[in-house]
C-alpha positions in Angstrom: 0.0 0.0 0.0 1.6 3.1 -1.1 1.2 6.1 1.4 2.6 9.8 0.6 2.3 12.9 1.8 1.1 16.3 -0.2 -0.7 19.6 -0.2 -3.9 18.7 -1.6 -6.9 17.0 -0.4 -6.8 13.4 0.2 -8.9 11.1 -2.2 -12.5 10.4 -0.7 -13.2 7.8 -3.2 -10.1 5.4 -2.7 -11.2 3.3 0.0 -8.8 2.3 2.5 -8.1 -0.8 4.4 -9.0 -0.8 7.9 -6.4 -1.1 10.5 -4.8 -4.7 10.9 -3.7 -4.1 14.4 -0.4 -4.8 16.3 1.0 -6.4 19.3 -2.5 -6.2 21.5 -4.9 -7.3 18.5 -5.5 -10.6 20.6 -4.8 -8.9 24.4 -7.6 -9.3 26.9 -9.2 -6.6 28.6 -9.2 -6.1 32.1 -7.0 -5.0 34.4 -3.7 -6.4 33.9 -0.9 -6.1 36.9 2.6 -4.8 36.8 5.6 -7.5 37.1 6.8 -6.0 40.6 10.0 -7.3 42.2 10.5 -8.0 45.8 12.8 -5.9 47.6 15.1 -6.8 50.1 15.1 -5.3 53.6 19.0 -4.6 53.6 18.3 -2.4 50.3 14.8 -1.2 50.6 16.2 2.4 52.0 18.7 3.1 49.0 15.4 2.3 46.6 13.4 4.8 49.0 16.2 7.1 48.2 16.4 6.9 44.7 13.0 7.7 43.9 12.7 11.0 46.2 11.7 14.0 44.9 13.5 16.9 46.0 10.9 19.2 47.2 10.5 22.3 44.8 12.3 25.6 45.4 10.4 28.4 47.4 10.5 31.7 45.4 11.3 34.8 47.2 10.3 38.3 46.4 
């Protein structure tokens, strides 16, 4: 299927093919759950860490 790309109006008449779909064409729906790993105690704080946000900077007048 040739696609292009100009400046005038796309043909209404040629009829296109619908979408064939990708990777979820045959996924079910529903709520799915994330992979999660466990942690281990000893490292559990220096995970905490890394995902802090700093807090944001207070502007002064």
């Amino acid at each position: 299927m040739l696609i292009g790309v100009g400046q005038s109006d796309p043909d209404k008449n040629q009829q296109k093919s619908p979408s064939q779909g990708g990777a979820l064409t045959n996924a079910r729906a529903g709520g799915g759950s994330a992979n999660t790993q466990v942690i281990l105690p000893r490292h559990r704080a220096a995970v905490e860490r890394f995902f802090v946000r700093p807090a944001a900077p207070v502007k002064k007048n």
